[in-house]
Biopython code that builds the backbone (N, CA, C, O; Angstrom):
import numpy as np
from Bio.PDB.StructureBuilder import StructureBuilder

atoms = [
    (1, "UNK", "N", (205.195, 28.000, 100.759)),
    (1, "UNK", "CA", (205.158, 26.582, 100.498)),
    (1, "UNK", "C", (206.559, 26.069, 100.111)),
    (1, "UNK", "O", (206.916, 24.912, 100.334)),
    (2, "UNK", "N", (207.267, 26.922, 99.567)),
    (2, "UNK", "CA", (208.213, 26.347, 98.951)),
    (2, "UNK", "C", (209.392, 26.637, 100.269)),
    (2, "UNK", "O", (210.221, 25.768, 100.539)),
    (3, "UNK", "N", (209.361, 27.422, 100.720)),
    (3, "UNK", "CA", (210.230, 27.902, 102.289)),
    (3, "UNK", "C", (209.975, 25.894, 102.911)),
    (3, "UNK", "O", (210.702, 24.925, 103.128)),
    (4, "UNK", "N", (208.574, 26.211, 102.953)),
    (4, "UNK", "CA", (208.219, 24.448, 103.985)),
    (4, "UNK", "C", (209.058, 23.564, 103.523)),
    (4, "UNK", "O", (209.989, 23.123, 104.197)),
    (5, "UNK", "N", (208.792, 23.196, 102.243)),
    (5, "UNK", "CA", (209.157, 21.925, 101.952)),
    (5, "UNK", "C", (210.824, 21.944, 101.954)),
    (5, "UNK", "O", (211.387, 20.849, 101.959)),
    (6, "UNK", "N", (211.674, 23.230, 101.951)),
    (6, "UNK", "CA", (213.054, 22.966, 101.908)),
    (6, "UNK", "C", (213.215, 22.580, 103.539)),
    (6, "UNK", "O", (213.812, 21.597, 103.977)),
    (7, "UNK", "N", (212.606, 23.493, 104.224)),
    (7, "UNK", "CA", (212.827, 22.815, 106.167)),
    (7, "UNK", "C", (212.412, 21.396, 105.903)),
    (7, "UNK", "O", (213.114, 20.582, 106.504)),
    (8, "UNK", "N", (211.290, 20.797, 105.033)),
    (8, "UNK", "CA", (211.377, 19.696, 105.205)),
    (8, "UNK", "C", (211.786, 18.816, 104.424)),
    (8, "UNK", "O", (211.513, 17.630, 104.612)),
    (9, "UNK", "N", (212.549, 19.255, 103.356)),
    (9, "UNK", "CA", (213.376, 18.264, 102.571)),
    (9, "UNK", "C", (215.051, 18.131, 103.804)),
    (9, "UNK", "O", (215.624, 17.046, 103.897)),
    (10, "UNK", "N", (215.404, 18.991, 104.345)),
    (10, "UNK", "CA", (216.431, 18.802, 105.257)),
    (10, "UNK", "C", (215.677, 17.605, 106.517)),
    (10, "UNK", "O", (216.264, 16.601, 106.917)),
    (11, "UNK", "N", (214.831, 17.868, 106.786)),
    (11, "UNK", "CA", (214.420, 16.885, 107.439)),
    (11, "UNK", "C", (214.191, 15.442, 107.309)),
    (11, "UNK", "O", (214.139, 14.677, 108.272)),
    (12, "UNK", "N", (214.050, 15.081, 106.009)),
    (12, "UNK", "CA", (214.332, 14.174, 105.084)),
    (12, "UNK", "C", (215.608, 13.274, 104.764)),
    (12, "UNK", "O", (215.671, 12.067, 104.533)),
    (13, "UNK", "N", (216.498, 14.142, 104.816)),
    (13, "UNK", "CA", (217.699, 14.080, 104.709)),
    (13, "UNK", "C", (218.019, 13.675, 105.908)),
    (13, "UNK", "O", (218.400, 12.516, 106.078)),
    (14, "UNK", "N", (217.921, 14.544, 106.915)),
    (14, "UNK", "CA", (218.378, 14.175, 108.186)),
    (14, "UNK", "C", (218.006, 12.322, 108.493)),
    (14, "UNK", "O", (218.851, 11.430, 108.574)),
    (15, "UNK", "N", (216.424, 12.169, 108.618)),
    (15, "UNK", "CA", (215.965, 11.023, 108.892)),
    (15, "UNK", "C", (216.333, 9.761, 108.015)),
    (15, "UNK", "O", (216.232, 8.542, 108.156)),
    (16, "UNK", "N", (216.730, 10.483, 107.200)),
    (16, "UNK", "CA", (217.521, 8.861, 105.677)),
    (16, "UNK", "C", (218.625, 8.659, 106.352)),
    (16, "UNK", "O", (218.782, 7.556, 106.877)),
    (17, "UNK", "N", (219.517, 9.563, 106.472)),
    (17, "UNK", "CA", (220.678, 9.636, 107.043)),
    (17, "UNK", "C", (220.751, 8.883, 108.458)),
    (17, "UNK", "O", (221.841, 8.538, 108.915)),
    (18, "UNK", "N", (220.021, 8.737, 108.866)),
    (18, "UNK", "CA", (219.832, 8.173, 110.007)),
    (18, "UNK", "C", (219.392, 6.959, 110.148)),
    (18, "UNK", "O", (219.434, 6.400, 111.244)),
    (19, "UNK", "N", (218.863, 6.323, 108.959)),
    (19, "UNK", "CA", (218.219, 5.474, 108.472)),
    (19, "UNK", "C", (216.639, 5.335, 109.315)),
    (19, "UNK", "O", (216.123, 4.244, 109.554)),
    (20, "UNK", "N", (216.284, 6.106, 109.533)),
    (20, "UNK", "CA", (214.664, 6.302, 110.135)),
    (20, "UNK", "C", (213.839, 6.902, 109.352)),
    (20, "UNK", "O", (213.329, 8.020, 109.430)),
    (21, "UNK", "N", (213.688, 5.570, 108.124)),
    (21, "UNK", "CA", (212.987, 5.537, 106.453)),
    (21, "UNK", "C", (211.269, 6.002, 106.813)),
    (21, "UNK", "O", (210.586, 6.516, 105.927)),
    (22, "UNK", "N", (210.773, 5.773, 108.054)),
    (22, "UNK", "CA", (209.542, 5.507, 108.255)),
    (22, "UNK", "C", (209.237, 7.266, 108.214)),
    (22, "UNK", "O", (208.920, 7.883, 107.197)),
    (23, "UNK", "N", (209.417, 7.837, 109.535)),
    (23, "UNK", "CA", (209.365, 9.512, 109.539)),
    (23, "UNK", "C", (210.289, 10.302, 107.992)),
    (23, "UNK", "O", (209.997, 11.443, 107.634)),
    (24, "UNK", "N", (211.035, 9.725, 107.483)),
    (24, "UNK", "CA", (211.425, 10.111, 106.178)),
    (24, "UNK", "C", (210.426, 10.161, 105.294)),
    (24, "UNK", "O", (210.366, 11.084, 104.482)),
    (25, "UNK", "N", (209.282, 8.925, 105.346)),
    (25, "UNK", "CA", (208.394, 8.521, 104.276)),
    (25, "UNK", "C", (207.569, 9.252, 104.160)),
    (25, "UNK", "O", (207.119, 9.588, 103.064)),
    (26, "UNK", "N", (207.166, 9.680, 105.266)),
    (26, "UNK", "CA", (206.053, 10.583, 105.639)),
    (26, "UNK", "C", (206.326, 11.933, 105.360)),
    (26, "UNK", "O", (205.425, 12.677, 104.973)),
    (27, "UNK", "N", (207.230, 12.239, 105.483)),
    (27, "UNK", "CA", (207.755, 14.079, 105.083)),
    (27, "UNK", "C", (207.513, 13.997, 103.569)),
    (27, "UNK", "O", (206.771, 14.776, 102.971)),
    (28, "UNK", "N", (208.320, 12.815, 102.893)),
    (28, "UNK", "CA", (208.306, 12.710, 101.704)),
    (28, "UNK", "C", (206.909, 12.452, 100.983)),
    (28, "UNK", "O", (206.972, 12.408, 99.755)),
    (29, "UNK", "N", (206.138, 12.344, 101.343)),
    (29, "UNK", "CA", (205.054, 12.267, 100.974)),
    (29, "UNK", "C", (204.153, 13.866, 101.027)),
    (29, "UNK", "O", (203.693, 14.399, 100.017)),
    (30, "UNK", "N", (204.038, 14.476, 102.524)),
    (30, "UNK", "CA", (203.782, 16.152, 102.691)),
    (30, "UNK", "C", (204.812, 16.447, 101.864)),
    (30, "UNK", "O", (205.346, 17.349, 102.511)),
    (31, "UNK", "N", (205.532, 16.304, 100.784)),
    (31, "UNK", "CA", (206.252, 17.216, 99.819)),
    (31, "UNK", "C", (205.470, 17.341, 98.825)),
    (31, "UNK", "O", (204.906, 18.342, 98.386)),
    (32, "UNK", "N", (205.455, 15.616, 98.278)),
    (32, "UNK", "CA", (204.817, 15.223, 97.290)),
    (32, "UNK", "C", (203.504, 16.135, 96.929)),
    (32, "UNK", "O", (203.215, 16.633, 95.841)),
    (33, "UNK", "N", (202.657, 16.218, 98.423)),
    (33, "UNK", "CA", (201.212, 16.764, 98.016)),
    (33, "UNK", "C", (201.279, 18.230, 98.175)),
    (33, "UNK", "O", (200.244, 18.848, 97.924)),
    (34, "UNK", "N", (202.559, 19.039, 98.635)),
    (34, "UNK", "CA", (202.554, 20.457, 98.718)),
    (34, "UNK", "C", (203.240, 20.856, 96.843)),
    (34, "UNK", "O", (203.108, 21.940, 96.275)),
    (35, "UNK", "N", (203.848, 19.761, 96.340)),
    (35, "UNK", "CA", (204.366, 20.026, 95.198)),
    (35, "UNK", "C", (202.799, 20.719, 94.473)),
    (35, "UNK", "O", (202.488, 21.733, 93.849)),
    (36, "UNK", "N", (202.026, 19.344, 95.056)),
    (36, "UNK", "CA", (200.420, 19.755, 93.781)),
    (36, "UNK", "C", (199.972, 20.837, 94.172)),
    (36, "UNK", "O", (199.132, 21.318, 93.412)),
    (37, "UNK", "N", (200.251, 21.533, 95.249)),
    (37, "UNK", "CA", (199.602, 22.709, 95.581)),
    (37, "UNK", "C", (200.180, 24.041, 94.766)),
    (37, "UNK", "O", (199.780, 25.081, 94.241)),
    (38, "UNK", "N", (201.207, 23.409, 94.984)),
    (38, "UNK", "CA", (201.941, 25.073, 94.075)),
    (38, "UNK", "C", (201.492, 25.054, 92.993)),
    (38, "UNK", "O", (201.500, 26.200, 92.543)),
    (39, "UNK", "N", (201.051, 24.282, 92.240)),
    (39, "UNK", "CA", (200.800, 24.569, 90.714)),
    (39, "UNK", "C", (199.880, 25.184, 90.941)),
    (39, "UNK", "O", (199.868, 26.058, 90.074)),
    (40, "UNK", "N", (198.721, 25.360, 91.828)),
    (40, "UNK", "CA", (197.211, 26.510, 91.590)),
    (40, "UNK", "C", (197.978, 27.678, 92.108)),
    (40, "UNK", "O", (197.575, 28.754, 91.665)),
    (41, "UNK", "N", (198.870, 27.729, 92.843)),
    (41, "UNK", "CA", (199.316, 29.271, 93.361)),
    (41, "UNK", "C", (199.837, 30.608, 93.106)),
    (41, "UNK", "O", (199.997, 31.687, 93.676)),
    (42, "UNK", "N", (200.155, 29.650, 91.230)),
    (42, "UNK", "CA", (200.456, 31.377, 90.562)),
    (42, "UNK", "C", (199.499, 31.298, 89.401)),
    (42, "UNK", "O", (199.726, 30.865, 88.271)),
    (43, "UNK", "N", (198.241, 31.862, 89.959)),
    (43, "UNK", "CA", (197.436, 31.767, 89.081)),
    (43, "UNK", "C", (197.703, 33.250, 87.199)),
    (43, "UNK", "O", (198.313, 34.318, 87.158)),
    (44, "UNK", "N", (197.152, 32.734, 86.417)),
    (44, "UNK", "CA", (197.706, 33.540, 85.500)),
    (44, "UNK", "C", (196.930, 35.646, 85.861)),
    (44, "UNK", "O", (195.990, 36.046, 86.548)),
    (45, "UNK", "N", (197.642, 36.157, 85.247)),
    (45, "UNK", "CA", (197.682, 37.455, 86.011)),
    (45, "UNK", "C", (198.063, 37.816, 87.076)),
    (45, "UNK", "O", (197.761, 38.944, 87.465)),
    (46, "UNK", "N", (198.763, 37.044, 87.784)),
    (46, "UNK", "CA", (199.127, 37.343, 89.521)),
    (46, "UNK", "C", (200.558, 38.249, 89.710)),
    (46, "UNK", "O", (200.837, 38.871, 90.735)),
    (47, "UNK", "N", (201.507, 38.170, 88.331)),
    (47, "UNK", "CA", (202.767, 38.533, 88.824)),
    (47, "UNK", "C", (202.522, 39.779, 89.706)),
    (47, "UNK", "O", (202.414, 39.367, 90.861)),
    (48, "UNK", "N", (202.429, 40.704, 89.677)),
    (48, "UNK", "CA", (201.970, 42.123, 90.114)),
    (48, "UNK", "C", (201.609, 41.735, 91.699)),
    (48, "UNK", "O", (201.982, 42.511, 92.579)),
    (49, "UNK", "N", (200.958, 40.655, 92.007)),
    (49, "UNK", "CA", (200.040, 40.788, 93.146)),
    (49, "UNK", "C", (200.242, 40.581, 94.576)),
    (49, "UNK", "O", (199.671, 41.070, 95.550)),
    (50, "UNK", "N", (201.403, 39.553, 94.442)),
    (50, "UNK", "CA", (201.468, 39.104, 95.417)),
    (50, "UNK", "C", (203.997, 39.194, 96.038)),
    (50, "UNK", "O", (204.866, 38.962, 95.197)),
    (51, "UNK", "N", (204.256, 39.488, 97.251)),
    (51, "UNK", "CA", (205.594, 40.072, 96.906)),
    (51, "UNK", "C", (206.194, 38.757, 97.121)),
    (51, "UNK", "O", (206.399, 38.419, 98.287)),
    (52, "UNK", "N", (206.518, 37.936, 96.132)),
    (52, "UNK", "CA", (207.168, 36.761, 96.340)),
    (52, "UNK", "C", (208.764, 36.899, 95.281)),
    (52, "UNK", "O", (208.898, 37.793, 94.446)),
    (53, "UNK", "N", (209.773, 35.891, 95.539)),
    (53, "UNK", "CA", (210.642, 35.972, 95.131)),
    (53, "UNK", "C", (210.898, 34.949, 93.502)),
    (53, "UNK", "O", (211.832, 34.658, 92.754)),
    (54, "UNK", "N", (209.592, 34.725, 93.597)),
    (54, "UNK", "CA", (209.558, 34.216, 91.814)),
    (54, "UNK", "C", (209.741, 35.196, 90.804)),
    (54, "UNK", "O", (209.303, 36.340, 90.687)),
    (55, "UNK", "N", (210.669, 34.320, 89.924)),
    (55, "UNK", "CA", (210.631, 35.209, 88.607)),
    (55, "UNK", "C", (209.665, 35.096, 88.226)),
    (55, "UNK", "O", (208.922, 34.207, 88.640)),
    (56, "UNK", "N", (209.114, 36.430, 86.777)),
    (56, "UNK", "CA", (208.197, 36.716, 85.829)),
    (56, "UNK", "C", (207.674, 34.664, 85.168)),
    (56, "UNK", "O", (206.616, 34.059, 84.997)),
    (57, "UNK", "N", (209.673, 34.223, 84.969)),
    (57, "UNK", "CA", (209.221, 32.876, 83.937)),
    (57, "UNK", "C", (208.342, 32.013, 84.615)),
    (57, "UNK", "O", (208.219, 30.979, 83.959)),
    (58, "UNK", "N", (207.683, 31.998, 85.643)),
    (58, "UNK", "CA", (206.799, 31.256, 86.137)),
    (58, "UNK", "C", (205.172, 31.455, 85.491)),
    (58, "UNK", "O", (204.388, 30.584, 85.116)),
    (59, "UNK", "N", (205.055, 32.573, 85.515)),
    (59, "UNK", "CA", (203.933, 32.907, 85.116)),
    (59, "UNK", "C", (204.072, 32.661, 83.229)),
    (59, "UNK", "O", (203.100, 32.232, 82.607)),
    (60, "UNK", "N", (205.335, 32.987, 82.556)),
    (60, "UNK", "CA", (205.935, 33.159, 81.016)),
    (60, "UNK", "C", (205.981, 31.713, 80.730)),
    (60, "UNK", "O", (205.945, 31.682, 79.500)),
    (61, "UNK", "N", (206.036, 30.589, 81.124)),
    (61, "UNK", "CA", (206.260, 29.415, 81.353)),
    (61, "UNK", "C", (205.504, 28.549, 82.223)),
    (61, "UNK", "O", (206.040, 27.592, 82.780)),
    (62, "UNK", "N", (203.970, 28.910, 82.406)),
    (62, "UNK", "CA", (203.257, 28.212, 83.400)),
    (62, "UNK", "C", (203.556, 26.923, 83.278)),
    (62, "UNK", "O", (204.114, 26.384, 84.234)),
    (63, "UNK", "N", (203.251, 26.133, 82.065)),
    (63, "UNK", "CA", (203.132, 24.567, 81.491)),
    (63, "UNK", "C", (204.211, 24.068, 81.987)),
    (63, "UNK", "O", (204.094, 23.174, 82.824)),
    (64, "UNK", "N", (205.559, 24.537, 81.579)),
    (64, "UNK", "CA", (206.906, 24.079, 82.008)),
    (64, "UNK", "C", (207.145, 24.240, 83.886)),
    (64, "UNK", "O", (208.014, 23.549, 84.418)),
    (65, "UNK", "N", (206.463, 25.001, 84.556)),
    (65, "UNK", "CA", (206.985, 25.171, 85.737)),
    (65, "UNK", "C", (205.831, 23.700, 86.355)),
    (65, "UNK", "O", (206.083, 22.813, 87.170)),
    (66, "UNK", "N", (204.574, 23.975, 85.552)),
    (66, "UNK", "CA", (202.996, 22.808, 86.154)),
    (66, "UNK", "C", (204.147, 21.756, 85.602)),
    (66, "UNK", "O", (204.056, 20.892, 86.474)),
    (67, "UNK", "N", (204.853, 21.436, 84.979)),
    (67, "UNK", "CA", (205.254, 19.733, 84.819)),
    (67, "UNK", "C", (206.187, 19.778, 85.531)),
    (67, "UNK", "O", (206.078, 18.832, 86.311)),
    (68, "UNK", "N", (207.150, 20.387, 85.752)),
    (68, "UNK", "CA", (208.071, 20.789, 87.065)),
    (68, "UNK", "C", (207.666, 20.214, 88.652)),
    (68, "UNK", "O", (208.044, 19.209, 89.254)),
    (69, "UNK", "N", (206.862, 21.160, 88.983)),
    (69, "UNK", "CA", (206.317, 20.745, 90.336)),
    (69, "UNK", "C", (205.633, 19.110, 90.208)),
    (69, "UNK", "O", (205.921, 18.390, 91.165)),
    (70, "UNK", "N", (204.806, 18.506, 89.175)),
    (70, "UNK", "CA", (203.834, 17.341, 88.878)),
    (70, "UNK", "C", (205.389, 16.194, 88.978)),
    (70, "UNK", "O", (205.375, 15.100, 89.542)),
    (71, "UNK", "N", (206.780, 16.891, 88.187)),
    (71, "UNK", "CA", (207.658, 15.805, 88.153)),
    (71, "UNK", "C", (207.967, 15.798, 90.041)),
    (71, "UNK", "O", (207.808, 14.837, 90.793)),
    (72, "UNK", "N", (208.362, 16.971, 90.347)),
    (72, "UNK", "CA", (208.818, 16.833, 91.768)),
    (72, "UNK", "C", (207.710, 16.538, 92.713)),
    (72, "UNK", "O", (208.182, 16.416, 93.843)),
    (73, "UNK", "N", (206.222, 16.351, 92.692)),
    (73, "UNK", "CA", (205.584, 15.218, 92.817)),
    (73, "UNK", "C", (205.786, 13.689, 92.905)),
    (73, "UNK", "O", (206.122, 12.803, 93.692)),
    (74, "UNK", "N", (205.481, 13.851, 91.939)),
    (74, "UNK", "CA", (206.151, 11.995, 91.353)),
    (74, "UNK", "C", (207.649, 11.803, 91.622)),
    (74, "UNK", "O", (208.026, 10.631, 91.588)),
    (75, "UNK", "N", (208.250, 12.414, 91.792)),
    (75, "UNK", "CA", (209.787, 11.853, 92.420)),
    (75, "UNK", "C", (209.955, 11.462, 93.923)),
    (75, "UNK", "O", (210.670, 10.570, 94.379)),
    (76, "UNK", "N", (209.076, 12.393, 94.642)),
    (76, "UNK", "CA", (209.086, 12.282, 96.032)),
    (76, "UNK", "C", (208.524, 11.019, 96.422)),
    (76, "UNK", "O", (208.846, 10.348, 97.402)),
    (77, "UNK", "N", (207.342, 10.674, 95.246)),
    (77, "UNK", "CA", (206.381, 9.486, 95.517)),
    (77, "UNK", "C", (207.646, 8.045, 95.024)),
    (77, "UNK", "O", (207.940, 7.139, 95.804)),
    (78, "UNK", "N", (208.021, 8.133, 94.072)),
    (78, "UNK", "CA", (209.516, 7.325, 94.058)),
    (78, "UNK", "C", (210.239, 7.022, 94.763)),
    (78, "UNK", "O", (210.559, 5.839, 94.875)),
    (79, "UNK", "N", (210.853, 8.161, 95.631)),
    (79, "UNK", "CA", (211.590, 8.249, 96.497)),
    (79, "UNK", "C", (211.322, 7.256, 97.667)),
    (79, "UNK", "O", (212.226, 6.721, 98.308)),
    (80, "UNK", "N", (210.063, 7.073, 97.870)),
    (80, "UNK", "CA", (209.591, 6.535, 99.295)),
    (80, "UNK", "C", (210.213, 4.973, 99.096)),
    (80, "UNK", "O", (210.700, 4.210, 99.930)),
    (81, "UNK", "N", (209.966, 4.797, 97.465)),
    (81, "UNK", "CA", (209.748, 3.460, 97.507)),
    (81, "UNK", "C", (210.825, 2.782, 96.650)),
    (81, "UNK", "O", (210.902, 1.727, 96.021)),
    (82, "UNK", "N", (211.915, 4.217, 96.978)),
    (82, "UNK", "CA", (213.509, 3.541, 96.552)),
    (82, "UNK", "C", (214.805, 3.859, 97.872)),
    (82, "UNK", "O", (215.985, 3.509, 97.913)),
    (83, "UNK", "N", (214.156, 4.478, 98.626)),
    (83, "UNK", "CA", (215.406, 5.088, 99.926)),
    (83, "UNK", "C", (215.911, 3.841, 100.589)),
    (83, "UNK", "O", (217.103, 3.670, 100.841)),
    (84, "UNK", "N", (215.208, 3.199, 100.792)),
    (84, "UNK", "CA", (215.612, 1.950, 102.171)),
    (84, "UNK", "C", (216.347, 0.897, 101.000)),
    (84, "UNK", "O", (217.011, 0.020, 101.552)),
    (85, "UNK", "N", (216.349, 0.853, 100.070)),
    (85, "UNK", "CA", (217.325, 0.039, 99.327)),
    (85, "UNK", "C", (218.448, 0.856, 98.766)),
    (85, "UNK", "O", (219.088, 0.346, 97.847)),
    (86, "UNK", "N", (218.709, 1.792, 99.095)),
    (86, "UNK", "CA", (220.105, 2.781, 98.169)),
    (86, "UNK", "C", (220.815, 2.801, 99.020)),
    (86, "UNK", "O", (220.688, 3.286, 100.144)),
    (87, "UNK", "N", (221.972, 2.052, 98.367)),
    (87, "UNK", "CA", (223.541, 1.775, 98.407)),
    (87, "UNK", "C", (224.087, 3.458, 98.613)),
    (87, "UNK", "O", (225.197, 3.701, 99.085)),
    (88, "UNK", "N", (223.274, 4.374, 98.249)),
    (88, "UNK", "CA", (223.857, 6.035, 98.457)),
    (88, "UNK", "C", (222.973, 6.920, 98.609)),
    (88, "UNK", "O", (222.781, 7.714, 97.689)),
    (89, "UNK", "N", (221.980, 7.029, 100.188)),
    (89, "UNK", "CA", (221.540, 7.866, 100.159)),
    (89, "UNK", "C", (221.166, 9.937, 99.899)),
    (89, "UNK", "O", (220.264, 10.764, 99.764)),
    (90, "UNK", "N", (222.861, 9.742, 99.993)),
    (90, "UNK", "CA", (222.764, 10.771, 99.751)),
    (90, "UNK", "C", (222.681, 11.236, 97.974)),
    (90, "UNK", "O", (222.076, 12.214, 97.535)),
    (91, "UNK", "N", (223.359, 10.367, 97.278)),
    (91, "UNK", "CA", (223.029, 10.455, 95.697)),
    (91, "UNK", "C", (221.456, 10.115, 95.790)),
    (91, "UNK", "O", (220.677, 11.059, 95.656)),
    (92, "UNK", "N", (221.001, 8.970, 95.987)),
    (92, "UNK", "CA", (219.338, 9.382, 95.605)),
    (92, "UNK", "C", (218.347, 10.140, 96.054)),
    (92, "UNK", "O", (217.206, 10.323, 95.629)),
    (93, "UNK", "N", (218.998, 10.608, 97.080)),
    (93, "UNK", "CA", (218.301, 12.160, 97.457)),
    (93, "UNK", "C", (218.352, 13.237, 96.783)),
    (93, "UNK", "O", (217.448, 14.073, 96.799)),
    (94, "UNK", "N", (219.942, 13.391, 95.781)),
    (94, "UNK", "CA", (219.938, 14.049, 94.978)),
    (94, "UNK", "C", (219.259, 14.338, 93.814)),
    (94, "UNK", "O", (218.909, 15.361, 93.225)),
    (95, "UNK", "N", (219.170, 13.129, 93.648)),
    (95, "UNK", "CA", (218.615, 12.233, 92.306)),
    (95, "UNK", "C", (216.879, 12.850, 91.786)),
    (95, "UNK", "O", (216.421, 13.368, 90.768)),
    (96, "UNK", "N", (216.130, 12.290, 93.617)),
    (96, "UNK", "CA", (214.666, 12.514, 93.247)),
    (96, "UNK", "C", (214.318, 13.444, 94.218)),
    (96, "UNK", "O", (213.136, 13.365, 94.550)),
    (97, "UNK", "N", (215.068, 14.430, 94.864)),
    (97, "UNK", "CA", (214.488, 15.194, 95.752)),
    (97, "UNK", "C", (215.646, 16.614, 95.283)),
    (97, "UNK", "O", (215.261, 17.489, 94.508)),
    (98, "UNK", "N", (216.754, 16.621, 95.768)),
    (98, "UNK", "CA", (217.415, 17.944, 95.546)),
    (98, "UNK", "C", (218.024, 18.747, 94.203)),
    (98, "UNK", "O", (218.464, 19.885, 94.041)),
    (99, "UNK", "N", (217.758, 17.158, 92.986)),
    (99, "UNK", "CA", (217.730, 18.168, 91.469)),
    (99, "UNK", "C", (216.243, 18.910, 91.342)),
    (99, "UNK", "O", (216.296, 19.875, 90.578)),
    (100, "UNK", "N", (215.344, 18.748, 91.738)),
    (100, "UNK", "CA", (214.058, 18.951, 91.532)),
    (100, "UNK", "C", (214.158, 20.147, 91.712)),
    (100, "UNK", "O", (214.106, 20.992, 90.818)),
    (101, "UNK", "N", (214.439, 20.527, 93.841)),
    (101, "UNK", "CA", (214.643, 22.239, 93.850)),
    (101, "UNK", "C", (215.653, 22.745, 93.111)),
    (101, "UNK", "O", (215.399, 23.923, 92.860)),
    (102, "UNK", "N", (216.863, 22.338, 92.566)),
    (102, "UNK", "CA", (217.659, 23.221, 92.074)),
    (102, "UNK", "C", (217.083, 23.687, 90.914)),
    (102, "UNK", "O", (216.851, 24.854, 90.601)),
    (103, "UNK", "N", (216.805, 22.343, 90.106)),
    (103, "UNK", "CA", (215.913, 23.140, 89.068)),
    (103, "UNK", "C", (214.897, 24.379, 88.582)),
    (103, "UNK", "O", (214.767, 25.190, 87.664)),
    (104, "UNK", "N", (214.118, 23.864, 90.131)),
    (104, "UNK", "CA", (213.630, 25.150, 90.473)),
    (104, "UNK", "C", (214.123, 26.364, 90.699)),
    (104, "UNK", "O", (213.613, 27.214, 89.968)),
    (105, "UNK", "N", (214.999, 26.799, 91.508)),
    (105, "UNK", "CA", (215.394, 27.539, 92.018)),
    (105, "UNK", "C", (215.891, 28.397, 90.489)),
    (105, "UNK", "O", (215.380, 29.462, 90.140)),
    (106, "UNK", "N", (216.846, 27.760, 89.807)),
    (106, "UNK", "CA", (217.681, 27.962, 89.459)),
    (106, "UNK", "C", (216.987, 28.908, 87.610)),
    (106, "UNK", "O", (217.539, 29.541, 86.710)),
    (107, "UNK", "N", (215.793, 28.529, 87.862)),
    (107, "UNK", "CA", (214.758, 28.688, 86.584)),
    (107, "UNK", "C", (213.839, 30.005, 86.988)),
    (107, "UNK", "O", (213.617, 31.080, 86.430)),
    (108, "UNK", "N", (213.323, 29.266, 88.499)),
    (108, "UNK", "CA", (211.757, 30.546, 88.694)),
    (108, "UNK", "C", (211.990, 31.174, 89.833)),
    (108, "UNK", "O", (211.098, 31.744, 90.462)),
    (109, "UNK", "N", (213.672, 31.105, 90.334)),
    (109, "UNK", "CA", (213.704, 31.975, 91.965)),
    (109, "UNK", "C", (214.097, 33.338, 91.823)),
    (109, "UNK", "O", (214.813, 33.522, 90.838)),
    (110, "UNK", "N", (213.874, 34.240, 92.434)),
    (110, "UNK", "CA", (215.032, 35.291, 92.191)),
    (110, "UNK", "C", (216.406, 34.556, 92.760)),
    (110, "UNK", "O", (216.387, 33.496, 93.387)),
    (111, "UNK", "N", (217.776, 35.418, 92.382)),
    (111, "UNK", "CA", (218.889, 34.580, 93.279)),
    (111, "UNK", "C", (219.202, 36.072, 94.712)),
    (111, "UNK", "O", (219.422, 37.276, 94.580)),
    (112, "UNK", "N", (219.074, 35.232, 95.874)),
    (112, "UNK", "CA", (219.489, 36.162, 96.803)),
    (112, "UNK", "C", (220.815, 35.851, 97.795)),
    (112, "UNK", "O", (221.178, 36.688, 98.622)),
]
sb = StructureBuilder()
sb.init_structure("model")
sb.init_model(0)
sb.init_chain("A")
sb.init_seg("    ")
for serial, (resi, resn, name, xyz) in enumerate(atoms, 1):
    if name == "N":
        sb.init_residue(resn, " ", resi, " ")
    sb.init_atom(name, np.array(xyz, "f"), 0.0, 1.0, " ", f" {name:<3s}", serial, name[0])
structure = sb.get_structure()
């Protein structure tokens, strides 16, 4: 899930950049609702189970990672309905779409 949404946060990017807000809106939105999905996907007891490249703190930190994904939710849903007016797309992409994964990354990824 999280592989998807970076192919389609570049895709995102691409289509802002292009100013073709409409197919942008729509990716941004399949983010929004894959964000809510990840929160059921590391269910508690799972570290062991499954070979993914999350750290342990996901599971050590469920609450903090569930408001994580719920914020990068709600940012994407923002996003829709701030892109076609920004003077800098590429800063408010940063803003409500690419601090979100870094955060992520940078907290519950392994680094490879």
């Amino acid at each position: 899930m999280f592989s998807k949404n970076y192919s389609t946060a570049k895709r995102v990017q691409a289509f802002s950049s292009k100013g073709d807000f409409e197919k942008a809106k729509k990716l941004m939105i399949e983010m929004s609702e894959n964000y809510k999905v990840l929160i059921d996907l590391f269910p508690e007891n799972t570290e062991d189970e499954f070979d993914t490249e999350a750290l342990p703190t996901v599971w050590e930190e469920k609450d903090a990672f569930n408001a994580l994904m719920t914020k990068a939710s709600d940012d994407m849903i923002k996003l829709t309905s701030v892109i076609e007016d920004s003077e800098d797309i590429r800063g408010t992409l940063k803003q409500f779409m690419w601090s979100n994964c870094k955060a992520c990354h940078s907290r519950y990824r392994e680094e490879h």
